[in-house]
C-alpha positions in Angstrom: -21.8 5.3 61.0 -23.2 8.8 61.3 -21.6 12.3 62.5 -24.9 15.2 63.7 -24.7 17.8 65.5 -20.7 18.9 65.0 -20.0 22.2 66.4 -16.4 23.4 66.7 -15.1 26.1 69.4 -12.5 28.0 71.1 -10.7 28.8 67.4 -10.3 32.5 69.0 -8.4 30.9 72.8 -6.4 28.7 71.5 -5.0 31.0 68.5 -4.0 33.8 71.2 -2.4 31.0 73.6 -0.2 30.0 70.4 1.5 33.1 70.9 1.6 33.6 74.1 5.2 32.1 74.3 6.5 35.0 72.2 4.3 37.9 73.8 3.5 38.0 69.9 -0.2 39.2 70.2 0.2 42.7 68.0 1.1 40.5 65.3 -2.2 38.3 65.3 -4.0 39.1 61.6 -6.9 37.0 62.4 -10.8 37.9 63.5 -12.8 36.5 65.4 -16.4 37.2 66.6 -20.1 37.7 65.5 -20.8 38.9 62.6 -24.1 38.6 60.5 -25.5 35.9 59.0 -25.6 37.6 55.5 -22.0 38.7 55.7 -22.3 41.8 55.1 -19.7 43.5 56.5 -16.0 43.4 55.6 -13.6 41.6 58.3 -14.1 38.5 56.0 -12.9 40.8 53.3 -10.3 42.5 55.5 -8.4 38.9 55.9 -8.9 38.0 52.6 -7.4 41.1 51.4 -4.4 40.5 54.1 -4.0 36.4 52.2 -3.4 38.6 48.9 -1.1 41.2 50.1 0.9 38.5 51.2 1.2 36.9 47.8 1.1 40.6 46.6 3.8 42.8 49.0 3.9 45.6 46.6 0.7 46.6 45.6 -1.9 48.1 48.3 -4.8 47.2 49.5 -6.9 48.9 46.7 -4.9 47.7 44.1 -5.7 44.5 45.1 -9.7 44.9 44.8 -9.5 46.0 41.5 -6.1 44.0 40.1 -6.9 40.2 41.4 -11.1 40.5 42.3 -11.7 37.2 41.3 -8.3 35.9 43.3 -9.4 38.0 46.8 -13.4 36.3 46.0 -11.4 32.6 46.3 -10.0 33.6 49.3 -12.9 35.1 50.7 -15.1 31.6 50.1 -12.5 29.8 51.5 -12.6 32.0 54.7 -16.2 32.1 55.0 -16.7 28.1 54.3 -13.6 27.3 56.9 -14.2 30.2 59.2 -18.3 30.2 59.9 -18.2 27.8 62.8 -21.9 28.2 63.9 -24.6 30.3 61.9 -27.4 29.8 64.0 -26.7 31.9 67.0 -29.7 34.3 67.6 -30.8 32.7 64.0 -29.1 35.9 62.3 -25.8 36.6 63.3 -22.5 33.7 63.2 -19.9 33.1 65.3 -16.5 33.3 63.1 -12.9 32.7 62.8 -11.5 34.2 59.9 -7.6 33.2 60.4 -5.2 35.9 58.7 -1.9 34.4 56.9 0.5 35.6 60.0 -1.6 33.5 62.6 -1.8 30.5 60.0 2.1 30.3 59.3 3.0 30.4 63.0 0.1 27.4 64.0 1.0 25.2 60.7 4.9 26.2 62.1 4.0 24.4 65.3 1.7 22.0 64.2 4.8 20.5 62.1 7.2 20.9 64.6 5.0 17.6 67.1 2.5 17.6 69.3 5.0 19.3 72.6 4.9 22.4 70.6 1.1 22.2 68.5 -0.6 22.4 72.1 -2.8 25.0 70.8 -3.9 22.3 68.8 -5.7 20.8 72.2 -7.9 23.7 73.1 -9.8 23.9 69.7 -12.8 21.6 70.8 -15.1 19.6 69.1 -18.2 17.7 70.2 -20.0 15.9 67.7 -23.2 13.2 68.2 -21.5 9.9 66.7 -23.5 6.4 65.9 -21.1 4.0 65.5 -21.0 -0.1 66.1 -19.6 -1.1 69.6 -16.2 -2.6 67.5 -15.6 1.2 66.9 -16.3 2.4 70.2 -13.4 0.1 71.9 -11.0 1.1 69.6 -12.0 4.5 70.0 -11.3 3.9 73.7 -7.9 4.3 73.3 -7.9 7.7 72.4 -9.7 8.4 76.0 -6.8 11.2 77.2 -8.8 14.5 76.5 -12.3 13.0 75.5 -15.6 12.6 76.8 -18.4 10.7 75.9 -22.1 10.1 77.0 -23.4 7.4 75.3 -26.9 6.0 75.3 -28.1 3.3 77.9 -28.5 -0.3 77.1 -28.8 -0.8 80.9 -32.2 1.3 80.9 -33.1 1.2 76.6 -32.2 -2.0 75.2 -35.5 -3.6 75.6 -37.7 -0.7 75.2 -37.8 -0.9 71.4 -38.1 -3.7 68.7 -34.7 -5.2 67.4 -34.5 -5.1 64.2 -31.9 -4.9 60.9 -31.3 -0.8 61.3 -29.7 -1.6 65.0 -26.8 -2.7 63.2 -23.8 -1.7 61.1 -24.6 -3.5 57.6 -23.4 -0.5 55.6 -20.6 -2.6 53.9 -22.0 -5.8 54.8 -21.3 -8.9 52.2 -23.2 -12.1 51.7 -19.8 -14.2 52.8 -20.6 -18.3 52.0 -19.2 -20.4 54.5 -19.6 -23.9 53.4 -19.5 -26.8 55.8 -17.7 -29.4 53.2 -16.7 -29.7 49.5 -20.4 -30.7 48.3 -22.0 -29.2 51.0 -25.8 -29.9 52.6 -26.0 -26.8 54.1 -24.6 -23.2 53.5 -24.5 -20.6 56.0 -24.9 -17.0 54.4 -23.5 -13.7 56.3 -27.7 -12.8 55.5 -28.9 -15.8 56.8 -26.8 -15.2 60.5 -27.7 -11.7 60.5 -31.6 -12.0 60.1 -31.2 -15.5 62.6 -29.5 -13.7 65.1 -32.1 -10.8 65.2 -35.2 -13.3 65.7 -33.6 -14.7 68.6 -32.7 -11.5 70.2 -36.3 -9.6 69.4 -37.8 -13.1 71.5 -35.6 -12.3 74.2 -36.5 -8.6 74.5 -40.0 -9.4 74.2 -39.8 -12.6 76.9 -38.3 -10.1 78.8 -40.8 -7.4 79.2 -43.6 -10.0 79.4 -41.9 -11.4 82.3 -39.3 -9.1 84.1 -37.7 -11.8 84.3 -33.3 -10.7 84.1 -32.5 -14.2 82.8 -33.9 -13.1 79.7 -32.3 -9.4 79.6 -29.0 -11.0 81.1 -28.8 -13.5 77.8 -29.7 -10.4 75.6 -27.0 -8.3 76.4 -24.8 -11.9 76.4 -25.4 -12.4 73.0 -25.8 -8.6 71.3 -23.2 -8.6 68.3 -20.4 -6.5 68.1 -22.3 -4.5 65.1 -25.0 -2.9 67.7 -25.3 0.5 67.1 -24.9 2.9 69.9 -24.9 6.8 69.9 -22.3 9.0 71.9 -22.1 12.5 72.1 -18.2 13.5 72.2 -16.2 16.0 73.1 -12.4 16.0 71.9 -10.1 18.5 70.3 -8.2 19.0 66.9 -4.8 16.9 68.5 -7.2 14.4 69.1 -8.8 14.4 65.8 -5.2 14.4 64.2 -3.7 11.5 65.9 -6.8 9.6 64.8 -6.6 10.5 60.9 -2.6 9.6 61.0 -3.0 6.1 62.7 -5.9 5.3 61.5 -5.7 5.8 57.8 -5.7 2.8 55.9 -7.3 0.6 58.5 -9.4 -2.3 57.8 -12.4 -1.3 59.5 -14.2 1.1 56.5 -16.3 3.2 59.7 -12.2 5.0 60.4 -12.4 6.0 56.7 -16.0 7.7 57.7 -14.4 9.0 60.1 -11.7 11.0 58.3 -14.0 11.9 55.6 -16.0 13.7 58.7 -12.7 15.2 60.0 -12.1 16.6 56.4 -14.7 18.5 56.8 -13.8 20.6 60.0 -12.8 24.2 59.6 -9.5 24.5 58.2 -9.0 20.8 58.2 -6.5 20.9 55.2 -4.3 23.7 56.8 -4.5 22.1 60.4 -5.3 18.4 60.6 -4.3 16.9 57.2 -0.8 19.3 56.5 1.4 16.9 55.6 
């Protein structure tokens, strides 16, 4: 299972919509924009330095450059590693959200409080190119309220390439013995279906395009295993993301693991997605 081409937008939208209820703008700490891609100027700074006034109420801003340096260059690596969302814009400038501890507070204050009052939560957006086996695709199905997905064809590109092992989820794959009596003549190996099954449907694909004939493209797609790998791009959003970590975690299926071990690495995935 594999996770290319994540890019994550709309941090500045949905952080002025969570206070829209309150008219609460003025009080918004964060920044948002372009700045360049060698960071050289100070809003990343300028919210770090607002994280360690918080901790710090009594001693000013330039007391807190020289008293707690190494404690405001944490911050600032956490801002820059949760906050660069795309550094490739124009090849030398990124696009950022640096959220300040006011705007944090209020969305982790909402986030907790359930999913009628984390709506914010819905307009950060995702979209992400996911290869995944077709098991995971049905179950990720049910998640369909505020997704999208264009997959690639098997209609038009099943039979235009050879079938081989790499088509397949066999990540965790085990060499499971099923035996057909106590002594048995004849053991049937987890390997042994795997590499049987592919023979027969590489001889279908290839009677196929010698013949045109759709009897042979018909029993192809009948028989394709549940492992086939298919690629979808998808677009969902951070409430999305967060209902699939909570009700997924712990599953059987080791590709939802994957998939929260992707989602751990979204900007400010600790503060938003895994809180509690």
């Amino acid at each position: 299972m594999k996770f290319e081409h994540t890019k994550v937008f709309n941090f500045e939208g949905a952080f002025r919509g969570l206070r829209n209820p309150l008219n609460s703008w003025n009080k918004s700490d964060s920044y948002f924009g372009l700045i360049s891609t060698e960071y050289d100027i100070e809003d990343d700074w300028t919210v770090a330095c607002d994280w360690l006034h918080k901790k710090y109420p009594d001693e000013n801003y330039a007391d807190l450059y020289e008293n707690h340096e190494e404690e405001l260059e944490e911050k600032d690596e956490w801002l820059l590693k949760n906050g660069v969302l795309e550094d490739d814009v124009n090849k030398d400038i990124a696009n950022v959200a640096f959220i300040g501890p006011a705007d944090m507070e209020l969305a982790q204050r909402l986030v907790r409080s359930g999913p009628e009052h984390r709506k914010f939560l819905r307009q950060i957006m995702v979209s992400v190119d996911i290869t995944a086996p077709q098991y995971i695709w049905a179950e990720l199905d049910t998640y369909k309220v505020g997704t999208t997905a264009n997959s690639t064809s098997k209609m038009h590109k099943l039979a235009s390439t050879p079938i081989t092992i790499d088509c397949f989820e066999t990540g965790d794959m085990q060499d499971v013995i099923i035996e057909d009596s106590p002594e048995p003549t004849f053991v049937v190996t987890s390997g042994y279906m795997a590499n049987t099954m592919i023979t027969w449907l590489e001889e279908l694909r290839q009677k196929y395009n010698e013949t045109k004939d759709k009897k042979y493209w018909k029993e192809l797609i009948r028989w394709l295993p549940e492992s086939w790998l298919q690629t979808r791009t998808v677009t969902m959003n951070y409430e999305n993301i967060l209902s699939i970590c909570k009700q997924r975690k712990g599953h059987k299926l080791s590709e939802w693991s994957a998939f929260i071990d992707w989602a751990k690495g979204l900007p400010y995935a600790s503060e938003l997605l895994f809180l509690d």
